[in-house]
N, C-alpha and C positions, 0 to 999 in steps of 0.2 A: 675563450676570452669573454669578459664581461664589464658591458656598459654599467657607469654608475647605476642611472636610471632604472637598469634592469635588477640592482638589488633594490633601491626601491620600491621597484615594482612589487618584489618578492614579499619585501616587509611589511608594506600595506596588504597585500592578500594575505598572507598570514593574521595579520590583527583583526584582518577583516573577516575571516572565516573562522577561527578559531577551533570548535570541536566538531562544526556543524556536517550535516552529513553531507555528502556527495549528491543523493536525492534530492534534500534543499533547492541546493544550487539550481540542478536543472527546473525545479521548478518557480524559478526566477524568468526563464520565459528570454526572448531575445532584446538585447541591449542595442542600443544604437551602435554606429561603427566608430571605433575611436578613431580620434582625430591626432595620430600618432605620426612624428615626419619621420619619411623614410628616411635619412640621414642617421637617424640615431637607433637603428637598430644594429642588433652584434654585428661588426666588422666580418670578423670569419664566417664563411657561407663553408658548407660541406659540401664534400664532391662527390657525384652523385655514380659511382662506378661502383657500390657497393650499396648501393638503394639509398644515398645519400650523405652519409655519414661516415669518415675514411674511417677504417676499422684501428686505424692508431688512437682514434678519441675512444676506446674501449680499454677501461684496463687493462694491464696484460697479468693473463691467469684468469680473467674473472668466468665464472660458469652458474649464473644464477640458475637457485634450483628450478624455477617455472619460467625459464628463456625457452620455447618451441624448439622443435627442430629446426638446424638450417634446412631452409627449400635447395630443393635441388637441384643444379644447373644441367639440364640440358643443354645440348646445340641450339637447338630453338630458340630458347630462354636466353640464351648467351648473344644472338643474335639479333632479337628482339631489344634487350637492352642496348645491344650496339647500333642501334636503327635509332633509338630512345635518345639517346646521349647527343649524335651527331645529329638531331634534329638543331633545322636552323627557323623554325615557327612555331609558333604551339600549335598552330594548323595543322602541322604537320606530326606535332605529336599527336595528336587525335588520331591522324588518320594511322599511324602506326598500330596506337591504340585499335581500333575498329578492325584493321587487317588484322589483328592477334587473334581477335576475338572470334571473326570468320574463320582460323583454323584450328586444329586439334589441342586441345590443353588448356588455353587461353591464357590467360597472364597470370605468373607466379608473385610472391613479395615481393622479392627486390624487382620485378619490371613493373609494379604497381607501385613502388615508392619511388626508381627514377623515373617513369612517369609525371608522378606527379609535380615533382623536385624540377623537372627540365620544364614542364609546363609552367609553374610556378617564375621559375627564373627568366623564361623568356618574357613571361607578361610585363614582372617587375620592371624590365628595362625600357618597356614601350611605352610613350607620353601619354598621359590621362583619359585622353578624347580614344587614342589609337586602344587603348587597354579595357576601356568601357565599350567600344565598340564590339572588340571580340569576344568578350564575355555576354555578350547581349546576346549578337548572332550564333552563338554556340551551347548556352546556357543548357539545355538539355546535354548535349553529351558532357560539359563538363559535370554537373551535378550527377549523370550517370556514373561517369568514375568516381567520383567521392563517395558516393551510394557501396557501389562495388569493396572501395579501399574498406569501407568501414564493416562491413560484411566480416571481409576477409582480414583483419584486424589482430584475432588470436594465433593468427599462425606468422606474425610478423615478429622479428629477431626486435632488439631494444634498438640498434644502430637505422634499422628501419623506422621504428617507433618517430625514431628522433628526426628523419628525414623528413613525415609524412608533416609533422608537426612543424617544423622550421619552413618547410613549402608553404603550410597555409598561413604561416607570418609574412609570405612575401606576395600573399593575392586577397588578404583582407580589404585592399581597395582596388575596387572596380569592378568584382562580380557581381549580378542580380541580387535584389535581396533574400532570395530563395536560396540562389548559392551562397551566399553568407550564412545562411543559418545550417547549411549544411557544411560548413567548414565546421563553425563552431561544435554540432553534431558530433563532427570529426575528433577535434578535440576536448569535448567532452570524454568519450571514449576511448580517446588515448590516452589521456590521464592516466587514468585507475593501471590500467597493462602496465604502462611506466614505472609506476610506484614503486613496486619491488625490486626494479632490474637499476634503478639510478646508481646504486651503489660501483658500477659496474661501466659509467660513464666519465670521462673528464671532466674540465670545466665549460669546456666549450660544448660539449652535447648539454650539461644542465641549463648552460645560459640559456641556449635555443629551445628547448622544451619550456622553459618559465617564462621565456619571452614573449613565444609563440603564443601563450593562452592569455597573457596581458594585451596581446596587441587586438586581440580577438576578444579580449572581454568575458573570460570564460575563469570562470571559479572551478579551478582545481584541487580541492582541502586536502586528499588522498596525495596526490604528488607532492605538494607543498609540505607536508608534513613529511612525507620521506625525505624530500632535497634538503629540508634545512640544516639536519643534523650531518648530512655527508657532504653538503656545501660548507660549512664551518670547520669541517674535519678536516677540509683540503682550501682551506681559503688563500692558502701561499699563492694557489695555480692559477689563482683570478688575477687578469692584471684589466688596467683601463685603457681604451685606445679610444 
């Protein structure tokens, strides 16, 4: 689904970016935080049981040639995300987190993209004060997992991609300014991965990917140039809510 706004968004970074490189951008250096209301971002959130993004927003058939392997679900892994999910704090997703980390294997994609997604969404909902608070107190392990997700970045599926990217739409207000630039970071580097797999996305994974870097302020040229021409391809599937 997609907000007016959000094709606006799209139109002005297209006109705004035009051929320029990917390089460029980043070295434009960090933007202040948009001053964007929560209200008007996409309506539909992804569920995070598949590292974010239900695998129905995935065409059916698609198999982009440079999509990774799926990671593998162990029991572990399988359990770890079910520990992830039924968190009822981002406290608590930390401390999930950090238990992973203490044992064998540590955390695969999808428990790094719900993860994030569940941390994400818990903050979104907490009042201003309560949401700046915990990003204060916490700021090193959060920015630790960001560090980590973006490491570990290449071997994330595109429906992950689109998790990690629509989470950090929902904590652009209230982390440190450290962890904002490492969101941004973030999707910097999700961008480009994205690129070639959008094809292979609905409307609702494109909105949240294009949303994500506007709401963060982050010049995408590589994505935006892929999403245009498969966003107009499929413009039926866009509606306004």
């Amino acid at each position: 689904h997609c907000h007016p706004k959000l094709l606006a968004a799209g139109a002005g970074v297209r006109a705004e970016l035009g051929t320029a490189a990917s390089a460029a951008a980043r070295r434009g250096g960090s933007a202040a935080q948009p001053a964007l209301r929560r209200e008007n971002r996409p309506v539909a959130q992804p569920g995070d049981a598949h590292g974010g993004l239900p695998l129905s927003q995935l065409r059916p058939g698609s198999n982009p040639s440079r999509a990774p392997t799926p990671a593998r679900k162990s029991p572990r892994d399988v359990q770890i995300n079910t520990q992830l999910r039924s968190a009822k704090s981002p406290v608590t997703v930390l401390e999930v987190i950090r238990s992973a980390r203490n044992g064998t294997g540590g955390l695969n994609s999808i428990n790094f993209a719900t993860a994030l997604h569940r941390l994400a969404k818990l903050t979104s909902v907490q009042q201003s004060a309560e949401r700046s608070a915990f990003f204060l107190a916490h700021d090193r392990p959060v920015r630790r997992l960001l560090l980590e997700i973006r490491t570990a970045l290449p071997t994330f599926e595109c429906n992950q991609l689109v998790a990690c990217a629509y989470a950090c739409s929902l904590i652009t207000h209230g982390p440190t300014r450290q962890a904002f630039d490492d969101i941004r970071e973030l999707l910097f580097a999700i961008g480009p991965l994205a690129a070639p797999l959008v094809s292979t996305l609905h409307s609702q994974g494109m909105a949240n990917l294009l949303w994500a870097h506007a709401e963060a302020d982050v010049q995408a040229p590589e994505l935006v140039n892929a999403l245009a021409p498969v966003a107009l391809r499929c413009i039926g599937e866009f509606s306004i809510e």
